[in-house]
C-alpha positions in Angstrom: 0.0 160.9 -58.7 -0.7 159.0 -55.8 -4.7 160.6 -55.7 -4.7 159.2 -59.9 -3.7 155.6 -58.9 -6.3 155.9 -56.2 -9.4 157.0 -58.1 -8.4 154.1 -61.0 -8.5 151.4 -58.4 -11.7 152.4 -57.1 -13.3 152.8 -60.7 -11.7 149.2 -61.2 -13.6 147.8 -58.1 -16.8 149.8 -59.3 -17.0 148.1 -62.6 -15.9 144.4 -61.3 -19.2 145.2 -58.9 -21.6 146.3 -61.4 -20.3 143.1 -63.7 -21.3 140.7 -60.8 -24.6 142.2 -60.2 -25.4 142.0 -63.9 -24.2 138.2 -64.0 -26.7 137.5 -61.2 -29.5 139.3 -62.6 -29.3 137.2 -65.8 -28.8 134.1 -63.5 -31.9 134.6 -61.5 -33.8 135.8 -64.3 -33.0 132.2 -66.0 -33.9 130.0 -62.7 -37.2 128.9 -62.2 -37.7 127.8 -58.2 -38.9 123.5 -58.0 -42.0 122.8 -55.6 -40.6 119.7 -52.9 -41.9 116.5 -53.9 -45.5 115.6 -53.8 -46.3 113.2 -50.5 -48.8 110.2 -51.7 -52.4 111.6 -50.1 -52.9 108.7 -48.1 -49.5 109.8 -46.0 -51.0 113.5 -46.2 -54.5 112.4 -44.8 -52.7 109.9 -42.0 -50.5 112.7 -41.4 -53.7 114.8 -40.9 -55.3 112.5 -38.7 -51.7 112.3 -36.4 -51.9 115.9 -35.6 -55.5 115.8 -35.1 -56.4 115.9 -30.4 -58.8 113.0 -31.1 -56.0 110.7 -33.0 -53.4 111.7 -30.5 -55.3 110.2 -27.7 -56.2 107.2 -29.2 -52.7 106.5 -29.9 -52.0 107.5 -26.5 -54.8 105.0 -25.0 -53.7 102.7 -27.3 -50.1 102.7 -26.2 -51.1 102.5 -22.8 -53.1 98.9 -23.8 -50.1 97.7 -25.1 -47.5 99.3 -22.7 -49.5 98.0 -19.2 -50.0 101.5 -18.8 -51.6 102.3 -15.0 -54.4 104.6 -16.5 -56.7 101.7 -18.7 -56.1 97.7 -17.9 -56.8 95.2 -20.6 -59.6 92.6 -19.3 -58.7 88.7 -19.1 -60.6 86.7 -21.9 -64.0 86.2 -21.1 -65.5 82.7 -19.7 -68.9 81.7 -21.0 -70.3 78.6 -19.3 -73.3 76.7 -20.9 -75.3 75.9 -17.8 -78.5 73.5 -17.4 -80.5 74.4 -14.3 -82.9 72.3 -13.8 -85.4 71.1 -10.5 -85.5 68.0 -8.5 -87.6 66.4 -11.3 -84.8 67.1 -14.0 -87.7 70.1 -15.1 -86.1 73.0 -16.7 -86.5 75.9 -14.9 -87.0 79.7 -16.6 -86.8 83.2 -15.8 -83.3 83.0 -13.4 -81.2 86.5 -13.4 -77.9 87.4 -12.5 -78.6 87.6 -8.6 -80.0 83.9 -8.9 -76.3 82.1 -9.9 -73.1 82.4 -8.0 -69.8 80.8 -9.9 -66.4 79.6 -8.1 -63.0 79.1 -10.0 -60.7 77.1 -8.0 -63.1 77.5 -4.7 -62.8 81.1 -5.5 -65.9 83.3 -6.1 -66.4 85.3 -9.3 -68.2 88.9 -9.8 -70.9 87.7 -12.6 -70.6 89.7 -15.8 -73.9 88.6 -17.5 -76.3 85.7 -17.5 -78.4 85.3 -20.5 -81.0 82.5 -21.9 -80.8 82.9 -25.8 -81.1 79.7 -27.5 -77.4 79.9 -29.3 -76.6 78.2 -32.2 -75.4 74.6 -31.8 -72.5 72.3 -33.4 -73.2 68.7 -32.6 -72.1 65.2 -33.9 -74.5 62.2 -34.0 -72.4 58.8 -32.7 -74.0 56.1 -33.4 -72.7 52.7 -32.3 -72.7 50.5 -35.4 -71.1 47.4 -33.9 -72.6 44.1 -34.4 -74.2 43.5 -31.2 -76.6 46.6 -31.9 -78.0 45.2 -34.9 -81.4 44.6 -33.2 -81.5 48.4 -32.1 -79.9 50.0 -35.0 -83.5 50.8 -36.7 -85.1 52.5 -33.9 -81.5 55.1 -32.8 -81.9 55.9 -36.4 -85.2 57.1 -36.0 -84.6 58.7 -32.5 -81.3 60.1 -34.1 -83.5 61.4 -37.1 -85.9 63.1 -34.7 -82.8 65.1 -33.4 -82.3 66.1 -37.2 -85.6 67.6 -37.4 -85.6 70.0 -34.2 -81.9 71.9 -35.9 -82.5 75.3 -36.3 -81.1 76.9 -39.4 -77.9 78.5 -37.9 -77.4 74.9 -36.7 -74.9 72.2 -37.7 -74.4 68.9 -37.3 -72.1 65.6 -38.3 -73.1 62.3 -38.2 -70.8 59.6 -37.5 -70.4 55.6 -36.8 -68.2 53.8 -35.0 -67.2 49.9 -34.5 -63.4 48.9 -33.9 -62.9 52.4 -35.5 -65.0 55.8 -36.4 -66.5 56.3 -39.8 -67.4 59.7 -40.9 -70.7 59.6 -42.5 -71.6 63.1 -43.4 -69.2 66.2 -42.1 -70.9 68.9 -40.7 -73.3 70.0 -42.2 -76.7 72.2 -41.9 -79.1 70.5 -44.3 -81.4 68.4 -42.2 -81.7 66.5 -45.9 -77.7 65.7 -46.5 -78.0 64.4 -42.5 -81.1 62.2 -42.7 -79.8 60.7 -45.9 -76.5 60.1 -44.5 -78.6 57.9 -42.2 -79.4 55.1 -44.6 -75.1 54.5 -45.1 -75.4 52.6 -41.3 -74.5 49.2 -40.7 -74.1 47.1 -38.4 -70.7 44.6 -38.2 -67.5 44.0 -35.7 -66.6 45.1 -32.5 -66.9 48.2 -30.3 -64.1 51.2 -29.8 -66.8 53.7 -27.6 -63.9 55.3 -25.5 -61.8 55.7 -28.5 -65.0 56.8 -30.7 -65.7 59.7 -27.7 -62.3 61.2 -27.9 -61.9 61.3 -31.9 -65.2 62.8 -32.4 -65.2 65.1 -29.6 -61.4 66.7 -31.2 -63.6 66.4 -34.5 -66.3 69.1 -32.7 -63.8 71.0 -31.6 -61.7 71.4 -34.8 -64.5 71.6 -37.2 -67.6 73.3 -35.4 -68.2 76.4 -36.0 -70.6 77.1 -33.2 -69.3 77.9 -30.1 -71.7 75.8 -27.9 -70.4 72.4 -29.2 -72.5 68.6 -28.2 -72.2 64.8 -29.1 -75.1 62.8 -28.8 -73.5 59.1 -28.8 -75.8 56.2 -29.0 -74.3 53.2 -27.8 -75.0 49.5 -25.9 -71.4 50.0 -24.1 -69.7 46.3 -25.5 -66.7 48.4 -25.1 -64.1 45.8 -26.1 -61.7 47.2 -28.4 -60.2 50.9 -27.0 -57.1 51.5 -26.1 -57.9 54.8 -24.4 -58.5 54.9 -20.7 -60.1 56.7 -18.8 -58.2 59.5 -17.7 -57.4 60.3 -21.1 -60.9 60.6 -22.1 -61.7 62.5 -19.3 -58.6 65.0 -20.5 -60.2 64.8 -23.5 -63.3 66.4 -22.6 -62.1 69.0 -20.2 -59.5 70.2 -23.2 -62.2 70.0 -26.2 -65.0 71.5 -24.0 -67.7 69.8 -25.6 -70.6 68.7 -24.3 -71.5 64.9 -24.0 -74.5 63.2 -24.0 -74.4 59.5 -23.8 -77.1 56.6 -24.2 -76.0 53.0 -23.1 -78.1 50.3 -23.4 -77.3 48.9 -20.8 -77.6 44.9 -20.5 -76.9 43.9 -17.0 -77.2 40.0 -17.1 -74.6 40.2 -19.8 -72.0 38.9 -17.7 -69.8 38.7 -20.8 -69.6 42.3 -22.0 -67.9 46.0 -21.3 -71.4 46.2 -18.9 -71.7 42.7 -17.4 -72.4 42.1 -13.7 -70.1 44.1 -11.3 -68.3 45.6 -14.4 -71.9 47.3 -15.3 -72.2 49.6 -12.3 -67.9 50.7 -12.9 -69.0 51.2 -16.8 -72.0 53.6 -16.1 -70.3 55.1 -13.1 -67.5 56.0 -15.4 -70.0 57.1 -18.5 -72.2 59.6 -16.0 -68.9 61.3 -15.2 -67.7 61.8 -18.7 -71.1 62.8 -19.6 -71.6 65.1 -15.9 -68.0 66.1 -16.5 -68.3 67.9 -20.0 -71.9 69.6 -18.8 -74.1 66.5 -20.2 -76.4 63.9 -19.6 -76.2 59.8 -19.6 -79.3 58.5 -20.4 -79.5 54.4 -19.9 -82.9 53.5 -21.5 -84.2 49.6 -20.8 -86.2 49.9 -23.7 -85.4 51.0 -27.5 -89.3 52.1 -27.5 -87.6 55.2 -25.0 -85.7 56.5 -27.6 -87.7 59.4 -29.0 -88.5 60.7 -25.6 -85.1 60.6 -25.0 -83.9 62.4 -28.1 -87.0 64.6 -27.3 -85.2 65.0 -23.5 -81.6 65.8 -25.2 -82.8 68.4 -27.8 -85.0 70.3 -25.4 -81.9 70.1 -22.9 -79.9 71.8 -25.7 -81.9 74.4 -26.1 -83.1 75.6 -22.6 -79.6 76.5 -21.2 -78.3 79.9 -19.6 -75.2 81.4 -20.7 -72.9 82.8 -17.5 -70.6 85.1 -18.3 -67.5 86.5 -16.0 -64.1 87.9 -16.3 -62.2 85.3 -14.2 -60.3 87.1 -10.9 -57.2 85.5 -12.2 -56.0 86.5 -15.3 -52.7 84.4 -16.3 -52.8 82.7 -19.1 -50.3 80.2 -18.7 -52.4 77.0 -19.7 -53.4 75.8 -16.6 -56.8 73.9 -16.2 -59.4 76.1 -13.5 -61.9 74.2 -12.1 -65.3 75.7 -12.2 -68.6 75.5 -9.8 -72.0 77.0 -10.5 -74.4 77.2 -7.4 -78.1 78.6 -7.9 -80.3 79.9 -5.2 -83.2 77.6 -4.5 -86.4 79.3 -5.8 -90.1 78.4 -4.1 -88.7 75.8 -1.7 -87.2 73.9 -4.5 -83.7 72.7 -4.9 -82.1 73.8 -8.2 -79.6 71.6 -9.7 -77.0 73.8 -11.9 -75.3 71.6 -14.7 -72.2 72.8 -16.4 -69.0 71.3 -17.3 -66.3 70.6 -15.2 -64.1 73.8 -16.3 -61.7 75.1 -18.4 -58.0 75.7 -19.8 -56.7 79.2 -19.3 -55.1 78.9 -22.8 -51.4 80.3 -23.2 -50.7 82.8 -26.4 -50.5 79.7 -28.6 -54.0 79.0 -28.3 -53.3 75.7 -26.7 -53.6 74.4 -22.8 -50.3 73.2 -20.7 -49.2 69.9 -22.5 -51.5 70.2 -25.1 -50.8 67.8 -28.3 -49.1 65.2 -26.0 -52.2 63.1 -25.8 -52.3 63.0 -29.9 -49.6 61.0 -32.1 -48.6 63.1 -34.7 
């Protein structure tokens, strides 16, 4: 009886069995398997290059540039200085190399990356005293002023610009010589003289607008300085921060006891106009004759074009806005003494872009 009840149970079992395996079957014969989503192809093909040995150690080199890793060092921003060198005679002198020039930063000396003497494409701004008391001369610094015009080069620029008690933009930068030389014809002559003020909002105009990297005024003036309210530490701050070159003509009257130049005055005014000129890597020019003009103009653009570019990665690299004073020495060359002109240094700008306290010489 027992062995009956037995062999029913496990027929029972046998049949529930074979009724699952059935209902599975069908099941599975009824499912149809889904592929994973497709990935876009750009994520397949970055994906691609990420597994790749050549991206892997880019992004490893790259990680260690941003990460200060010890294996690769980032350089400090390179220092380019526009230099003149020219002899005794104020000639130009060609054909210098590397081994010729020796720079100091703070009375430090730097390893020399590169010195080059391509002629490099030039922003500069024409400042033209317009007050009245340079209404007998205005005529002929047009002309010399129009000579500097015709000697841009095509990748050049220029803006021309007057001033009296205040500056006049006459034609923004521009590169046709035509739009410049007809801007000319808008001068005239009236009112008093702002030539400090005039250098420092033109210079911050160079240096906003220019797209050149070697930026240069020309400004043509008699010096009846009589109306600024800069001084001269602030112009001076001016030109070290905008690091544009200056070159200044004064006519200088020096029995004009009355003016900006007049008797002991004179010698304090062009004292103060070399050093803004020297300072910033120019010239002053003080002509006694408006008939000098064109050699003068002839002087300035020839000047402009004849310079060496020094190059070096600077032995200390913060960047914390500081102003690093610069000094270029060159080796003397057939028993002649070579005079190296360049300006007076530099701002080791922070991450903002700007110098230590810059924007507090401005009113916003």
């Amino acid at each position: 009886m027992r062995q009956r009840e037995q062999v029913r149970v496990i027929i029972l079992i046998a049949l529930v069995c074979a009724s699952l395996a059935i209902s599975i079957g069908l099941a599975t014969a009824h499912y149809t398997p889904q592929s994973p989503p497709a990935r876009p192809v750009n994520q397949q093909k970055d994906d691609q290059r990420k597994k790749t040995p050549q991206r892997q150690e880019a992004q490893t080199e790259r990680q260690s540039r941003d990460t200060g890793g010890e294996s690769i060092k980032i350089p400090t921003e390179m220092v380019q200085l526009d230099v003149k060198v020219t002899d005794q005679n104020g000639r130009p002198v060609p054909g210098l190399t590397k081994n010729d020039f020796a720079v100091y930063e703070d009375k430090v000396s730097q390893n020399i990356e590169s010195v080059s003497s391509d002629e490099a494409p030039l922003s500069m701004g024409l400042v033209i005293d317009a007050s009245g008391s340079m209404r007998t001369k205005l005529y002929t610094v047009a002309e010399a002023a129009r000579g500097l015009i015709k000697q841009m080069r095509p990748d050049d620029e220029a803006f021309l610009a007057q001033f009296k008690t205040e500056v006049e933009l006459l034609q923004e930068f521009t590169s046709s010589r035509r739009e410049l030389e007809a801007a000319l014809g808008n001068l005239y002559t009236s009112g008093g003289t702002a030539l400090l003020d005039a250098i420092i909002a033109t210079a911050d105009h160079a240096q906003e607008k220019g797209k050149r990297r070697r930026k240069a005024l020309v400004v043509i003036t008699d010096g009846l300085d009589k109306n600024s309210s800069a001084k001269e530490k602030k112009v001076i701050d001016v030109m070290k921060e905008d690091e544009v070159q200056v070159y200044l003509v004064g006519f200088v009257d020096e029995e004009n006891s009355g003016g900006f130049f007049g008797g002991s005055p004179a010698k304090k005014a062009k004292a103060l106009l070399i050093r803004l000129a020297e300072d910033s890597g120019g010239r002053a020019f003080f002509p006694t004759d408006v008939r000098e003009m064109p050699a003068i103009a002839a002087q300035i653009a020839k000047d402009l074009r004849t310079q060496y570019v020094v190059s070096y990665y600077p032995n200390n690299d913060r960047r914390d806005g500081s102003f690093h004073t610069v000094r270029v020495v060159v080796s003397h060359r057939d028993n002649r003494k070579l005079i190296a002109r360049t300006r007076q240094g530099y701002y080791a700008r922070n991450d903002k872009g700007a110098p230590q306290g810059a924007g507090e010489r401005r009113p916003q």
